[in-house]
N, C-alpha and C positions, 0 to 999 in steps of 0.2 A: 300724315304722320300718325294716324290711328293705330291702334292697335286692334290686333284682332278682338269681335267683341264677346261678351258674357255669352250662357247659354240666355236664348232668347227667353224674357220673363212672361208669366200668363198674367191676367188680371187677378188681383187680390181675392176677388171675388170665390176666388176659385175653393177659398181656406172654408168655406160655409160648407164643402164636400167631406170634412172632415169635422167641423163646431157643431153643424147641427144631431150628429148620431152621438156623440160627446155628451151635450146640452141632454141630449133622450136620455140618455144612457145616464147620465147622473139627478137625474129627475124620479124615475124611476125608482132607482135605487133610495134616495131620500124618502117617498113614498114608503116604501116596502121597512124600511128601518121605522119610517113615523110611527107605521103597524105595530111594528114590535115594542115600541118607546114612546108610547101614547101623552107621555107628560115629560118628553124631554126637556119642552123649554121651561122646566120646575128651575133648572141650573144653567139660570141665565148669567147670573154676580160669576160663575165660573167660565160662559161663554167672554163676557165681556174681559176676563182677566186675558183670558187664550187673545182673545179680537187684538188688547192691548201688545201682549207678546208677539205678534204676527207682524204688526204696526214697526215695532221697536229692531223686529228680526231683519224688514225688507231693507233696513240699514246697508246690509251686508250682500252683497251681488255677486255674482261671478257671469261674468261676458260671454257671448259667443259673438265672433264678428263674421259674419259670412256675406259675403259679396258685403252691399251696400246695407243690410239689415244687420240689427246689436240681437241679438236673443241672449235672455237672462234666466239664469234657474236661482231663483230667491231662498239665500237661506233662511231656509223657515224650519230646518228637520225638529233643531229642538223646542219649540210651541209643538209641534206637530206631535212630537212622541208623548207628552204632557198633556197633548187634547187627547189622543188615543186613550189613551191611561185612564183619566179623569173626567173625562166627558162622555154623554151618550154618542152615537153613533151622527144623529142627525145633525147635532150640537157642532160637531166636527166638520159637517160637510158647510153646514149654513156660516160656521166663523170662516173656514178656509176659503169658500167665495166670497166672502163679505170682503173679509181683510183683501184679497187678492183685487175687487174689485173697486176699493177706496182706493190703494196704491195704483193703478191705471188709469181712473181719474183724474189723480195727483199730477201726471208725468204727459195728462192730454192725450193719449193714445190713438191711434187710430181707430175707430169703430170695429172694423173687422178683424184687427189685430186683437182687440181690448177682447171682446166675447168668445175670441176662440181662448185665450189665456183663461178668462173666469169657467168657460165649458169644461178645459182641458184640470185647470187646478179641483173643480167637482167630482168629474170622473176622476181623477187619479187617489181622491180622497176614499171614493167609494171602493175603489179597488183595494184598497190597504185593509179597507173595512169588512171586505167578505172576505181576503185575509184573515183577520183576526176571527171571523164569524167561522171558518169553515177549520181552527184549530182548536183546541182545548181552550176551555175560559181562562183567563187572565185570575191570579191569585195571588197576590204579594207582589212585593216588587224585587223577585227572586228571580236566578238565571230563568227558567223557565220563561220567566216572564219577560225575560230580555231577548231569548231568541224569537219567543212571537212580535213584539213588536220592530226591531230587527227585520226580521221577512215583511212584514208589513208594508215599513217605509223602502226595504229594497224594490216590492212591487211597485211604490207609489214613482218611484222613482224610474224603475225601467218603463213605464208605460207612458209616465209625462215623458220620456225620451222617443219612446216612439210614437207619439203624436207628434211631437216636435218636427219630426225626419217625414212622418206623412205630410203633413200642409208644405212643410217646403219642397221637398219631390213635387207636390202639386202645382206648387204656384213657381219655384224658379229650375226647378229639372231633377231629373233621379242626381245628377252627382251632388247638386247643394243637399240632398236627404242624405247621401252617404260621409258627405263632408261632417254631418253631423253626427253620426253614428260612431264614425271615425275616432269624434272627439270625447268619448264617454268615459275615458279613464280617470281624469285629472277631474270632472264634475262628480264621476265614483268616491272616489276618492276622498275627495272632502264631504261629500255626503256623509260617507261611514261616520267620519271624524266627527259632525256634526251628531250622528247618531246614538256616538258615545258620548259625549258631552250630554245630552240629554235626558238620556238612561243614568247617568251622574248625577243631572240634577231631580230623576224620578226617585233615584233610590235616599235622597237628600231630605226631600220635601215627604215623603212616606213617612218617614220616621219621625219628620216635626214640619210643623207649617214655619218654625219661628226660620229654619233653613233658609225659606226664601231670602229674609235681610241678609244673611250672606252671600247667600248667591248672588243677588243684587248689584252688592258691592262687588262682587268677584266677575261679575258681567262688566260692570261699567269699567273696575279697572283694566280688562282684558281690551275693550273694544279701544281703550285710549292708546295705550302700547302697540297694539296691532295700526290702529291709524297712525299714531309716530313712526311706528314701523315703515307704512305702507309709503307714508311720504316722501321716507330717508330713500328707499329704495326708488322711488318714482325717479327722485331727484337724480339722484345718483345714474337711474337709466337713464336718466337726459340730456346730464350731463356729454354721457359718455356718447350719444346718438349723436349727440350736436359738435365735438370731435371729432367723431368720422364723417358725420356731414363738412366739416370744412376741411376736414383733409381731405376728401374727395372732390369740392369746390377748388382746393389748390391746385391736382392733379390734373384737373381739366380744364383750368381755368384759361387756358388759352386754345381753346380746341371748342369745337362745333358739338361738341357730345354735353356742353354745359347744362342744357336744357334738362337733358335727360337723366345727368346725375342728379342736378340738382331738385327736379322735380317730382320725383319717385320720394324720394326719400324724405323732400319735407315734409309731405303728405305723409307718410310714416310715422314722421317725429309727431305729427303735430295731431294725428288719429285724427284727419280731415277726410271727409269725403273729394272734397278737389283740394288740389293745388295750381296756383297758376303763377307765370310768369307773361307779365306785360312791357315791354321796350317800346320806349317811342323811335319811331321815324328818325333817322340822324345821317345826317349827308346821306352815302351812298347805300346806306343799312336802312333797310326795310322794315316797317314794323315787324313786332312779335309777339304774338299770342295764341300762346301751348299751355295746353291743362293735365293734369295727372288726374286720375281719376281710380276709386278704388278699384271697379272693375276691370279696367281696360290696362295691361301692359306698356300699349307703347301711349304717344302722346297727342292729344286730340287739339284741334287748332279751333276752341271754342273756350267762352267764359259762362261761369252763372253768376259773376260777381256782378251786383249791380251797378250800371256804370255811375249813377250817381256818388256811390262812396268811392269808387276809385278817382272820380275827377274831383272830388273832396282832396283828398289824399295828394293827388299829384298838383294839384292847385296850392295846397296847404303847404307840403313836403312834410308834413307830419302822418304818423300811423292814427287809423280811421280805423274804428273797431263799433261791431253791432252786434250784441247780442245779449240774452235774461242776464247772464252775469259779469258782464262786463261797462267799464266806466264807459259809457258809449254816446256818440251822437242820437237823443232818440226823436229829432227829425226824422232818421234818413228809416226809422224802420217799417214805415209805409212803403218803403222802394223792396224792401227784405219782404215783407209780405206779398208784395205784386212778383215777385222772382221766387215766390215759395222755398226761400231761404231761410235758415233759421238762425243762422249767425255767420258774421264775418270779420276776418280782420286783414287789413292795407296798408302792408308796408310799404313807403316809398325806397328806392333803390336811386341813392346819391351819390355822385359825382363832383366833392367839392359841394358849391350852391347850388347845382345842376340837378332838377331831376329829371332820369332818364330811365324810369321805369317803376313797375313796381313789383313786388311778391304778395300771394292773396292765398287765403283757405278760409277752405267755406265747409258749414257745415262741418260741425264735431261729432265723431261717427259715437250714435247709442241717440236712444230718444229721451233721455235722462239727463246726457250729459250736451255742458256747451262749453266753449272757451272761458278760460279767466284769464287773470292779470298775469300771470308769471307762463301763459303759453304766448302773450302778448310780446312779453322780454325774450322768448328763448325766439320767436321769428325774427325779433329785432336785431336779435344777432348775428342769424345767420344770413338776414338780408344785408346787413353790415359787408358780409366775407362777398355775398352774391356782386355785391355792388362793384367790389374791388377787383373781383375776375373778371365780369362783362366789361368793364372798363377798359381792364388788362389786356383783354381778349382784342376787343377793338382797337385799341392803340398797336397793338402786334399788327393786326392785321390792315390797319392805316398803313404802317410803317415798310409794312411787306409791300403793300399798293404802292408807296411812294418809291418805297426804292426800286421798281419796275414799268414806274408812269413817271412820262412826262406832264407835271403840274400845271404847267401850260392850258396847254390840249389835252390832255387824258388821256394819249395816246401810249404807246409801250415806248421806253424809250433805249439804251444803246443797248443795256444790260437784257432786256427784255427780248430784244430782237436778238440779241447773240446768242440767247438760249436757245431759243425757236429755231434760229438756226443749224443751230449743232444739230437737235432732232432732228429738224428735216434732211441734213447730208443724213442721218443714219440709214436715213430708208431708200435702199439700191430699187430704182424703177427704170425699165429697159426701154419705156416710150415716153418718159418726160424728162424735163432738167428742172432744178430749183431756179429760179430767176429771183434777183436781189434788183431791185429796181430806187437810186439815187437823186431825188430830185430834190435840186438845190431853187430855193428862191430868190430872183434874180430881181432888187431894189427894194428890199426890205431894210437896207441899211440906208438906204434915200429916205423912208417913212418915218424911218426910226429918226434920223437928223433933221428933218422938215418938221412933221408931225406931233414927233413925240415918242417914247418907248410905249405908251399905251395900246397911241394908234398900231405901231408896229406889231403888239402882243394881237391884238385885236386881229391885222392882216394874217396872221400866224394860226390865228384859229378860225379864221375863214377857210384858209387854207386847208386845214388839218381836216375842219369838217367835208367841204370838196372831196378832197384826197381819198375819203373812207365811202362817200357814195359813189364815185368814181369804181375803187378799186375791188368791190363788191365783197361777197361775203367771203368767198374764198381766198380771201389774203389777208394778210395781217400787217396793217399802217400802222408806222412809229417814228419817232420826232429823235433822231439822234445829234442835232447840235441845233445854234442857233438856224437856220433856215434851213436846216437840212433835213428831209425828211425820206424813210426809207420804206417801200414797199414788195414785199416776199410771197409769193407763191408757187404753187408748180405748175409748168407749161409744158406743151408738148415739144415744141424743140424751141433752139436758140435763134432760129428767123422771128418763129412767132412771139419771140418776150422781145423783140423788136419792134417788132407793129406792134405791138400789145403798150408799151411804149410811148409809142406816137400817137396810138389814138389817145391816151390817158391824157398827153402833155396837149394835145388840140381841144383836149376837153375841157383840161384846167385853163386855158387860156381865156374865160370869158371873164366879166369886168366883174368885181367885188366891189362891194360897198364896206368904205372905214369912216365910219362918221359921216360926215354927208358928203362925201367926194367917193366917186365910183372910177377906181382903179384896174387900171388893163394889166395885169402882175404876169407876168413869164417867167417859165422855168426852162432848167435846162436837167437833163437827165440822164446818169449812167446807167449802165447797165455791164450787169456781172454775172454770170450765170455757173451753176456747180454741173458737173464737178469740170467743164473746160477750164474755168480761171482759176481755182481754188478747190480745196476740202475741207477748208474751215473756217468758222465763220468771220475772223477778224481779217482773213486776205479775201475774202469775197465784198465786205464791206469798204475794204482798203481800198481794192481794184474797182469798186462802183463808185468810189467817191473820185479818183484819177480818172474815172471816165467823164463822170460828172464834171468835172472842172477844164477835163477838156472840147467837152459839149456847148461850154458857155459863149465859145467864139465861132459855134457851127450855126449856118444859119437857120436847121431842120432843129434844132436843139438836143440833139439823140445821138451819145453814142456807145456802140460795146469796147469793151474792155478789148486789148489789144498791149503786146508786150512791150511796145515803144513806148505805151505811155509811164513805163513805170521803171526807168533809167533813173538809177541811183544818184547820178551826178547834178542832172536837171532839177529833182528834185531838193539836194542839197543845195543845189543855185537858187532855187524858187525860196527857200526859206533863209535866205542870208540875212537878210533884212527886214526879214520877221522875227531873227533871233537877237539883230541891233535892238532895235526898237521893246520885246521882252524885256533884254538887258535894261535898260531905259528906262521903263514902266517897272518894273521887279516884278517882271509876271514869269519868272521860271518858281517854281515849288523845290524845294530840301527835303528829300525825305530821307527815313532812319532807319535802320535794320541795326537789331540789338546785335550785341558779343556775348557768348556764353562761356564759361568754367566747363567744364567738359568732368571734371570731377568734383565739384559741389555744386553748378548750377547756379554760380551766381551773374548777374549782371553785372558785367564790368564797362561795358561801354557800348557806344552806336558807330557806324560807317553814316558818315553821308553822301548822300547820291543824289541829283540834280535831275530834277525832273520837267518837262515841256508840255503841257497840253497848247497844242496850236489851235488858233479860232477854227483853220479851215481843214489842215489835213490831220485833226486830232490828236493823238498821243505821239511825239517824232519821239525813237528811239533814241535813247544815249548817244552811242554809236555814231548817230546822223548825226548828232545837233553838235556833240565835241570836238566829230572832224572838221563840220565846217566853222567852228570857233577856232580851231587851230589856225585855217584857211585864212581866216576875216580879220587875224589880231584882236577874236573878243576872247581868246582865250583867259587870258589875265583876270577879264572883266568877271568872266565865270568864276574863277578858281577863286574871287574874292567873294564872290555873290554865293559862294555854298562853305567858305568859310568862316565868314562871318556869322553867317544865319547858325552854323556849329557852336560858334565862341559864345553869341547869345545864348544859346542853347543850354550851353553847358556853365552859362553863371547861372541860370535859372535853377539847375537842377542844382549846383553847387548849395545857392540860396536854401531850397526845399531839405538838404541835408539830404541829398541822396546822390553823392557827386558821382560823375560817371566821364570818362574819355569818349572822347571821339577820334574818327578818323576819315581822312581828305584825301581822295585820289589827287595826284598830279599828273599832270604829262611831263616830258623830259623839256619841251619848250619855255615850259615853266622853268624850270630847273637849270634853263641857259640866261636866265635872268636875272642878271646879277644883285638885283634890286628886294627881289622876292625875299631874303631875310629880314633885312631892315621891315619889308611891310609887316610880315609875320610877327617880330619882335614887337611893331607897335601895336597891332590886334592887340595881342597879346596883355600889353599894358594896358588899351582900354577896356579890356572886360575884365580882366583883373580875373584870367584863368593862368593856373600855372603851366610852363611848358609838356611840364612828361605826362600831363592830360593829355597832347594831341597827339598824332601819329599822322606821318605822311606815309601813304601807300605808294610806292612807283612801279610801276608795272617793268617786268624783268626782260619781255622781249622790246619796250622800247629804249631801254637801258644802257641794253648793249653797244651798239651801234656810238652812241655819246658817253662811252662811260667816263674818258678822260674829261670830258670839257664838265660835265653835272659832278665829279667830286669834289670842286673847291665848295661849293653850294650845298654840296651833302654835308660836308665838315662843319662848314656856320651852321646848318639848321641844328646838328648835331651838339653843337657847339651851345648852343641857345637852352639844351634841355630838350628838344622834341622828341619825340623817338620817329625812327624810320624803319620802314617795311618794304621785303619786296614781296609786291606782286603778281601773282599768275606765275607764280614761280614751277618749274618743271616745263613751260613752255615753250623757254627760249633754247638758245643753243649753249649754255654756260654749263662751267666745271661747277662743283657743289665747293669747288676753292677757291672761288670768286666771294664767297661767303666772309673770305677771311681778311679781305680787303674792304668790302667796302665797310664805312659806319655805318651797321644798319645794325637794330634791336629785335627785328622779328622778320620771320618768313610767313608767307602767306600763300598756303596750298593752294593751287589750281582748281577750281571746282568740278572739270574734266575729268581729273584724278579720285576726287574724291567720290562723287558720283556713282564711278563705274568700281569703286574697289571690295562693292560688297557682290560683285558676280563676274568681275575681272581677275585670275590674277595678276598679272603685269600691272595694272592699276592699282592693287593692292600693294607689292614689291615697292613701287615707287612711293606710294606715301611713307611705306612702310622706313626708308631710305631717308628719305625727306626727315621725317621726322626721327630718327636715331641720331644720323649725322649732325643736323641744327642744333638738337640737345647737346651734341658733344662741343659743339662752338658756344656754345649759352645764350641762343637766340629763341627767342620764343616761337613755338609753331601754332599757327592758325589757319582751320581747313576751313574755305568757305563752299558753300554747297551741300550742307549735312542735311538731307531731306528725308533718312528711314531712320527709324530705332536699331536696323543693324547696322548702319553708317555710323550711330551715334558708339554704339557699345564697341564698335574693331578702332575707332579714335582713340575712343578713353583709354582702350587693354592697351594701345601703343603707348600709350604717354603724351596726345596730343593735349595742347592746355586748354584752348579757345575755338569755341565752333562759331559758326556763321552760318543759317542758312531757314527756308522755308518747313524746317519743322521747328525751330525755335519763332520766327516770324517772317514775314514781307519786309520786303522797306515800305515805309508808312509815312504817312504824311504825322505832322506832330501832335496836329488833337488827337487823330489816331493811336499813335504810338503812348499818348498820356492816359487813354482811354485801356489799353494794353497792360501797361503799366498797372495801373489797379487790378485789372483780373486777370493776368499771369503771372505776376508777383506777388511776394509779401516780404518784409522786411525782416531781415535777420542779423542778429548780433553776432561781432566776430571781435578777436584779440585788436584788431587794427580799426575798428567802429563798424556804424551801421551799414550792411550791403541791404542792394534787393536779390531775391533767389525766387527763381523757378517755381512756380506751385506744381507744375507736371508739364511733362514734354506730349502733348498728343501727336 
């Protein structure tokens, strides 16, 4: 993850190609002026006032930050123009290295840094000097005298510039020499300014020495204002850097690029030579350790932090900070000096009491400067915001993992494989087929009741593991029920995902160990193959799992998929008494599909629908499971088991203040039961919901057929307050003046109809029909099936009231739908009290 690196640096060494002709060259010159100034050091009380001025001036800095080096051009201009003026020649060159060479000392310098500075600050001294020497003598402290000194400090100043650009062209490449060249406007600049200031306080002090006390005063209070200044503004940039640092930690906070925002830029804030981020090890997430670095763009997978203060820090959970000016552990700065580091600070990164990482910068870029306490607060911060993405970020992507893994075994599970699958029909190949390969395991419900559920989870990922070195790297195992496990790849034709098959299932046949009993476990195995059985993935699963079940009674264990096995009737026989026994357990699920206003978008109520996951042949259709209730006489038993679950339903939301109707399909066998009011009327009284909350739905073509014997039944339920609907209206064979006979309150568009009416028109005409005419009876119309934004908007222009359908929601199971609720609504006040409404139809 590096980036590409700096231009390759030479040895330091290299700056001696440039300090020692410097050092000559202002040697020299000192000489040759001593010549001419034989008793310079007569005005020594005037050298030491300049030395003091030089001292008090190195205050005041201006930066250069190039690569991983600080270079500074020290304002010194006004001592400088004050020694010109006032002092001999030699006077000038011996304060200006003196002072320049105290201050280097101060700051610890490096050797060959320190002496090309005092070389370079000499010569540049001496240059101003044969300046002055090679124009008119200085006289008063008159323009004249201003434009020589003026040219003077300009040379002093263009030539410490280009020394400057030579040692670094030398030592780190011509473009760091041009980088600095580059930069000479803004160092011009306030030169000048300096210059003036100076020549202010020459033409000041000419006139009276007593000047100086003012000036004095007028420095110090200058320097106080400008460092309030300098603070406000610091602050104020830091504020606003540590902003968009966590607005861009927001932005990414769940995404792989976190690293890289986050670590650029702390490094930035924090004028750090590194910045680092460290993550520990946690379940299936790998450690992390990526460093920013000044020179390098992208991110290096190395630390200089010592590990000592970090396992301080993440032992502590406290921030661990080293450095001259900082509250610091000064234990640890023996580990700082063996890492030739010169400060640091360790924030941990928390999770709760958890720590699971940490943020670190090292190194405050300049050799002057190090961290203090308030760069300590502003990491704390942002390790704060850091802490809450990585968190973020991993819990996404936990939850991503979980909802495509089986917890179990690790394995991919239904959702996982149906994806995979989809991809794979996509890709038309002329010499293979997809082979979906079904193997159920055959007495894992024996281990499970003997054993134990442990033992049994235990067999399950014996198995699982088996499964995946078995079925090698070109296929992808996944655990889609309790013993059911599914293996997909591509083969060359459909014999060979047969053998292919049999050898697997002869392989899995050897004895596993569950605890200390070594079991002989056999399976049995479907097989479904694309595109002969299917084109997508839930009938290719469907049709592996019907093989599989009927492999269980072969004695080979293997068979392919074949059209017999998947007789509608049989299968509705096979689950008769899987749907008693449901009934019995209350293992059928109620789900909810909201009601929408079609012109304000409010929630008015849910449909409920009855839902089936079977242990063995997974999700049975409505369809299936309510023809054979009708068959079985458990109809009743349903019609009560998805009413009730409604009636609770709906005192709860009543309770919450946020009441809403629902609505109960029937069948007409229902509705030949004479009995069915009196049970509704008592519901009713136990949940203490009122009647015109519910709605019964009756579907219009099975209607027909019964219409005399189902209206004494329609009129009691009517009778009661409920309201009635019919359903899949447009489908049967009825006049729209049947409308006018039966009690019914609402029509309920076909969703065949609605569907096709935004690229049909006869689909369009009929709703269009449907809903003019019902309005003119005063029944309410409601289209179920509304899945576009132009289905929604040719509803509303007709005057439909109430939509239903997969762009407003699914039918949901109830955390679902309460989960919904929150983030697709919001409450809104109305003349008649509080509704929920719509936040946006996506």
């Amino acid at each position: 993850m590096a980036g590409r690196p700096a231009a390759r640096r030479r040895s330091a060494q290299y700056a001696w190609l440039v300090t020692n002709p410097l050092a000559i060259f202002a040697l020299i010159c000192l000489i040759s002026f001593w010549t001419a100034h034989p008793r310079w050091y007569a005005e020594w009380a005037g050298g030491l006032i300049a030395l003091a001025l030089y001292i008090v001036a190195d205050i005041g800095v201006l930066n250069f930050v190039i690569g991983r080096s600080v270079f500074k051009v020290v304002v010194t201009e006004v001592p400088f123009v004050l020694a010109l003026y006032f002092l001999p020649p030699p006077m000038v060159i011996v304060v200006g290295t003196l002072a320049l060479t105290l201050g280097q000392l101060r700051a610890s310098m490096p050797a060959t840094k320190m002496w090309f500075n005092v070389a370079k600050a000499g010569a540049s001294a001496s240059m101003a000097l044969l300046v002055i020497a090679a124009l008119p003598d200085i006289r008063g402290a008159g323009p004249g005298t201003w434009a020589i000194l003026f040219a003077a400090v300009a040379v002093n100043f263009l030539f410490d510039l280009i020394c400057l650009a030579a040692v670094m062209s030398l030592v780190q490449g011509v473009r760091a020499g041009q980088e600095v060249l580059r930069a000479i406007w803004t160092p011009a600049l306030v030169s000048g300014i300096n210059v003036t200031v100076g020549l202010v306080f020459l033409v000041a002090l000419d006139a009276t020495w007593w000047a100086a006390v003012l000036l004095t005063v007028l420095a110090a209070a200058l320097v106080v204002v400008l460092r309030s200044l300098a603070e406000f503004f610091r602050q104020h940039r830091t504020l606003a850097e540590v902003y968009e640092l966590t607005q861009a930690i927001r932005e990414a906070g769940t995404d792989t690029s976190l690293p890289d925002v986050l670590l650029g830029r702390v490094r930035a804030l924090m004028r750090a030579e590194y910045a680092t981020l460290w993550l520990a090890p946690q379940g299936r997430h790998p450690e992390v350790l990526l460093t920013a670095r000044v020179e390098n763009k992208g991110l290096l997978d190395l630390s200089t932090t010592p590990p000592a203060v970090r396992a301080r820090s993440i032992a502590n959970g406290k921030t661990v900070t080293v450095g001259p000016r900082l509250e610091s552990d000064d234990d640890l700065r023996s580990a700082l000096n063996a890492a030739k580091v010169k400060d640091v600070v360790v924030v941990p990164l928390r999770s709760g009491r958890t720590t699971i990482g940490s943020l670190e910068v090292v190194n405050r870029i300049g050799d002057t400067r190090t961290f203090r306490d308030p760069d300590v607060q502003v990491l704390e911060t942002v390790a704060a915001h850091a802490a809450v993405a990585v968190e973020n970020s991993r819990l996404v992507e936990r939850l991503r993992y979980d909802a495509y893994h089986d917890r179990l075994t690790g394995l991919p599970n239904r959702r996982r494989i149906t994806d995979a699958l989809a991809e794979s029909v996509k890709v038309q190949a002329q010499d293979d087929v997809v082979a979906v390969l079904l193997v159920d395991v055959d007495g894992q419900r024996d281990v499970n009741e003997s054993m134990g559920h442990g033992a049994g989870d235990k067999l399950l990922a014996e198995v699982a593991e088996r499964l995946r070195s078995i079925a090698g790297p070109g296929a992808l195992v996944g655990r889609i029920g309790g013993d059911e496990f599914v293996v997909t790849l591509r083969v060359e034709s459909t014999d060979a995902t047969v053998e292919l098959a049999t050898r697997m299932r002869e392989r899995m046949r050897g004895p596993m160990t569950v605890g200390k009993l070594m079991l002989d476990v056999d399976t049995a195995v479907g097989v479904a193959v694309y595109p002969d059985h299917g084109d997508d993935p839930e009938t290719l699963l469907q049709r592996a799992e019907l093989a599989a079940n009927a492999a269980k009674v072969l004695p080979y264990g293997v068979q392919l998929f074949h059209p017999a096995l998947e007789s509608r009737a049989v299968r509705r026989l096979g689950i008769a008494a899987d749907l008693r026994k449901a009934l019995d357990n209350d293992e059928l699920d109620v789900y909810f599909q909201p009601k929408v206003t079609l012109r304000d978008r409010h929630l008015v109520g849910v449909e409920c629908l009855a839902r089936w996951q079977h242990p063995t042949h997974g999700e049975v259709a409505p369809e299936d499971f309510v023809a054979v209730a009708e068959h079985t006489g458990q109809l009743s038993r349903l019609t009560e088991r998805v009413l009730t679950e409604g009636l609770r339903r709906c005192r709860e939301w009543a309770d919450a203040d946020r009441p809403l109707s629902i609505a109960v399909n029937l069948s007409v066998r229902t509705l030949l039961d004479s009995r069915f009011p009196d049970q509704v009327e008592a519901l009713l009284t136990q949940y203490g919901v009122a009647a015109a909350q519910v709605t019964f739905e009756i579907s219009e073509p099975g209607m027909l057929g019964d219409i005399e014997r189902v209206l004494p039944t329609l009129y009691r339920l009517r009778d009661l307050g409920v309201r009635l609907s019919v359903d899949d209206f447009g489908t049967g064979a009825s006049s729209l003046s049947y409308l006018r006979q039966w009690p019914v309150h609402e029509v309920k568009i076909d969703d065949s109809f609605v569907q096709g009416m935004a690229t049909d028109s006869g689909d369009l005409a009929i709703v269009r029909a449907v809903v003019s005419l019902s309005r003119e009876f005063g029944l309410t119309v409601v289209a179920e099936g509304v899945e576009s934004e132009l289905t929604l908007d040719l509803l509303e222009e007709m005057g439909c009231e109430i939509g239903q359908g997969y762009l407003f929601s699914r039918p949901l199971p109830y955390e679902r739908l309460e989960a919904w609720f929150n983030a697709q609504t919001e409450p809104e006040s109305t003349p008649t009290g509080e509704v929920r409404r719509l936040r946006a139809v996506i």
